[in-house]
C-alpha positions as CSV (number, residue, x, y, z in Angstrom):
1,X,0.0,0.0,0.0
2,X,1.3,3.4,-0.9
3,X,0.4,6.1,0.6
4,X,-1.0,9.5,-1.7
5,X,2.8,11.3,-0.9
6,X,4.7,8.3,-1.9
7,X,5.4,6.5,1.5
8,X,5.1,2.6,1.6
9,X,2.1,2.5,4.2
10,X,3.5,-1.7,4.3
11,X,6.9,-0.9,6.1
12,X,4.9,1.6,8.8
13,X,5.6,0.7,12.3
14,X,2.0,2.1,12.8
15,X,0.1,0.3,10.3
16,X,1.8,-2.9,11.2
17,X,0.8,-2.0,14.8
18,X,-2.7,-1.3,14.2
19,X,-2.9,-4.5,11.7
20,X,-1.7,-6.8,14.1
21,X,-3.2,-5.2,17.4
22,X,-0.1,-5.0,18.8
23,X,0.6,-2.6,21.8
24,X,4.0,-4.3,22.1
25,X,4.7,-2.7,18.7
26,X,2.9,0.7,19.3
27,X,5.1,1.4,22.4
28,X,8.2,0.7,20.2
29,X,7.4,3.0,17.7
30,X,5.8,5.7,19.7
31,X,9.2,5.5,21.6
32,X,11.0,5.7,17.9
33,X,8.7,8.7,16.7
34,X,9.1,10.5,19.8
35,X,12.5,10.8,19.6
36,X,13.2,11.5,15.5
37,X,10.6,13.9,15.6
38,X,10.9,15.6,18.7
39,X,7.5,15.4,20.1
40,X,6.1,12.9,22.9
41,X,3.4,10.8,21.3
42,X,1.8,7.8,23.3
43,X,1.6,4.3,22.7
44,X,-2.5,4.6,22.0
45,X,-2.1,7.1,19.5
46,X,-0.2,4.6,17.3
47,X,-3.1,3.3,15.2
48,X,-3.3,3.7,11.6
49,X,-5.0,1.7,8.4
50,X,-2.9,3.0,6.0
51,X,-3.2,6.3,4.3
52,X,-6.2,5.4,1.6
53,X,-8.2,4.3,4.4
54,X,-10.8,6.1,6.4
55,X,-9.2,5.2,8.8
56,X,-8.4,5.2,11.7
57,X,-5.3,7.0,11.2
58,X,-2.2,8.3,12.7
59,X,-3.2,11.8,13.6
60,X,-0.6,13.7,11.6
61,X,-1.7,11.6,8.5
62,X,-5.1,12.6,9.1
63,X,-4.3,16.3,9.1
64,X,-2.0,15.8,5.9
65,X,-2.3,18.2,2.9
66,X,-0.6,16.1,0.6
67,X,-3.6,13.3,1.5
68,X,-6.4,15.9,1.5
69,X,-5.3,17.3,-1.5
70,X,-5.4,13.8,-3.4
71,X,-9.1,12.8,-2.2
72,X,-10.3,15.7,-3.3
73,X,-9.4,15.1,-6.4
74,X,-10.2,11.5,-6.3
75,X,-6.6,9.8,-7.0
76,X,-5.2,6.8,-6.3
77,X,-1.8,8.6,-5.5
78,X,-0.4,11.7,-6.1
79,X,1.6,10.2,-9.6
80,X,-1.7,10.0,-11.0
81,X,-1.9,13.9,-10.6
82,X,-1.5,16.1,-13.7
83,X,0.5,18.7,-11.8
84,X,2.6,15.8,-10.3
85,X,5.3,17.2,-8.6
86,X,3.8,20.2,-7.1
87,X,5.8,22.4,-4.7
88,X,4.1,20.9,-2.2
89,X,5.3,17.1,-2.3
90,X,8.7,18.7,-4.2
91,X,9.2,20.3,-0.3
92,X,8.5,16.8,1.5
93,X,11.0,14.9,-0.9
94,X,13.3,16.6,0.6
95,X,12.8,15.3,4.0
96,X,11.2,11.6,2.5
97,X,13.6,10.9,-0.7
98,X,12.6,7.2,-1.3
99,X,8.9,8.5,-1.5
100,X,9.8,10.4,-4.8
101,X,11.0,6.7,-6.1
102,X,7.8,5.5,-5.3
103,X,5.8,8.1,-7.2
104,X,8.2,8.2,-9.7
105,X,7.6,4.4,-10.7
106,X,3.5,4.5,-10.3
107,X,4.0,7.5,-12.6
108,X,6.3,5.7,-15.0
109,X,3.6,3.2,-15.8
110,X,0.7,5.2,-16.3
């Protein structure tokens, strides 16, 4: 499952998590996140379905304007996107290279 910005919702810590209702697993990662990103999240608010879901999802997910963005306009991904690469998703490559690989191949077989 890939996610509309180009992340591989499989290799999630949180979808894995949620998927096999492991709290074992959300402490681990909520430990993880905490620290890469600088802010203290809890172990229940690990629970995600994967980005094309509707949900439930992580709560930054949920908020995402990259995800927003492609359900309004009804795509599977943001590849499938005429203005594919915007400056929006252009800006999170930067921080997420390997999701630009992603893209790149789901737009390369179009």
């Amino acid at each position: 499952m890939i996610a509309y910005c180009g992340i591989n919702c499989g290799e999630c810590g949180a979808l894995i998590a949620t998927g096999n209702n492991d709290d074992a697993k959300r402490a681990e990662v909520a430990k993880e996140w905490s620290q890469k990103f600088g802010v203290e999240m809890q172990p229940d608010s690990i629970n995600c379905a994967g980005c094309p879901s509707d949900g439930p999802l992580f709560f930054y997910c949920e908020m995402c304007d990259i995800r927003k963005c492609a359900r309004e306009k009804g795509l599977p991904t943001c590849a499938h996107c005429d203005a594919y690469p915007c400056e929006t998703l252009e800006a999170f490559f930067k921080m997420a290279p390997e999701c630009r690989k992603w893209l790149d191949e789901i737009k390369g077989n179009l």
